[in-house]
C-alpha positions in Angstrom: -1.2 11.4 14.5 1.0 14.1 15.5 4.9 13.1 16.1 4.2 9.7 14.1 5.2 9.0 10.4 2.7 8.4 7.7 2.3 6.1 4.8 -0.2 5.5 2.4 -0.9 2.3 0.7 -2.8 2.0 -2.6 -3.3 -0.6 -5.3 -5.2 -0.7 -8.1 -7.8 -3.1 -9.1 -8.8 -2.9 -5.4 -8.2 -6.9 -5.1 -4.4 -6.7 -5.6 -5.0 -3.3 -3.1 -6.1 -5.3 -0.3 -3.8 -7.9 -0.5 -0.7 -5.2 -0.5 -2.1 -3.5 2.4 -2.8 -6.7 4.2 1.1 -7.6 3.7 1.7 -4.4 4.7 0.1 -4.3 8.0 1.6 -8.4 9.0 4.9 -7.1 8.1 5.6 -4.0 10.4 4.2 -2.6 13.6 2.0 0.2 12.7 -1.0 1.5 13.3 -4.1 1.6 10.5 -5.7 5.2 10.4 -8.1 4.9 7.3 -9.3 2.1 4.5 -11.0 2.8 0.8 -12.4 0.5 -1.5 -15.0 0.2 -3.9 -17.5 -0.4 -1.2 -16.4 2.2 1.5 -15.0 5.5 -0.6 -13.3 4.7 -3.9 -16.4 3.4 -6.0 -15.2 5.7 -9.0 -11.9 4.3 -9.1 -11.6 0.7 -7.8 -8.7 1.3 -5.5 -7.7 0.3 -2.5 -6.1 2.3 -0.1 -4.4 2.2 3.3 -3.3 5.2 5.5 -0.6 4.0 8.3 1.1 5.5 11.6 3.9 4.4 13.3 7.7 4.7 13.8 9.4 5.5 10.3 11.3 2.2 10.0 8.3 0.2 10.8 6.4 2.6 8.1 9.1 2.3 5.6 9.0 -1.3 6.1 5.4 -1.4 5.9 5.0 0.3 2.7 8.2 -1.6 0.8 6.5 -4.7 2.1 3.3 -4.1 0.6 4.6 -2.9 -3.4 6.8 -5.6 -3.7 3.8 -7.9 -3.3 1.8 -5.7 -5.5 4.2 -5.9 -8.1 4.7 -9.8 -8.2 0.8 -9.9 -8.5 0.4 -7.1 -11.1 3.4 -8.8 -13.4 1.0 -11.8 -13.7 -1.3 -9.4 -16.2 1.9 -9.6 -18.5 4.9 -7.9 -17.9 6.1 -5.9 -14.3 5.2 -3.0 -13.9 7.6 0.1 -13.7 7.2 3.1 -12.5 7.7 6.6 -14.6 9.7 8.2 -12.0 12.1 6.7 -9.0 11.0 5.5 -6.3 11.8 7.7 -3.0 12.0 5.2 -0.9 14.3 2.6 -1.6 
């Protein structure tokens, strides 16, 4: 969407996916453009992704919202995950 910010939103298994972009989109005000998941686009890869519009703060929001529940769910397979490189949004 031209003059809007975008984020994308994707979690892997697609179970912990969908629950990140669901937090995601009750957090901030945006605007969902496109969803993937093993059933609708990501069979190969059991993902789940989330492509999101809005005003940068509500995007930034949106998309710090939705990995810090990803995280929390993904350290209950043993330890948290980290990430190989730094985060750019912070």
């Amino acid at each position: 969407v031209e003059g809007k910010v975008f984020g994308l939103i994707c979690g892997c298994p697609s179970g912990i996916g969908v629950v990140m972009e669901d937090k995601a989109l009750k957090t901030a005000g945006v605007e969902p453009l496109n969803f993937t998941s093993p059933s609708h686009g990501t069979s190969f890869s059991n993902e789940g992704c989330l492509t999101i519009t809005g005003d940068s703060g509500a995007v930034r929001q949106a998309v710090m919202a939705g990995r810090e529940v990803g995280l929390k769910l993904l350290s209950q397979f043993g330890e948290e995950p980290v990430n190989d490189f730094p985060s750019y949004i912070k």
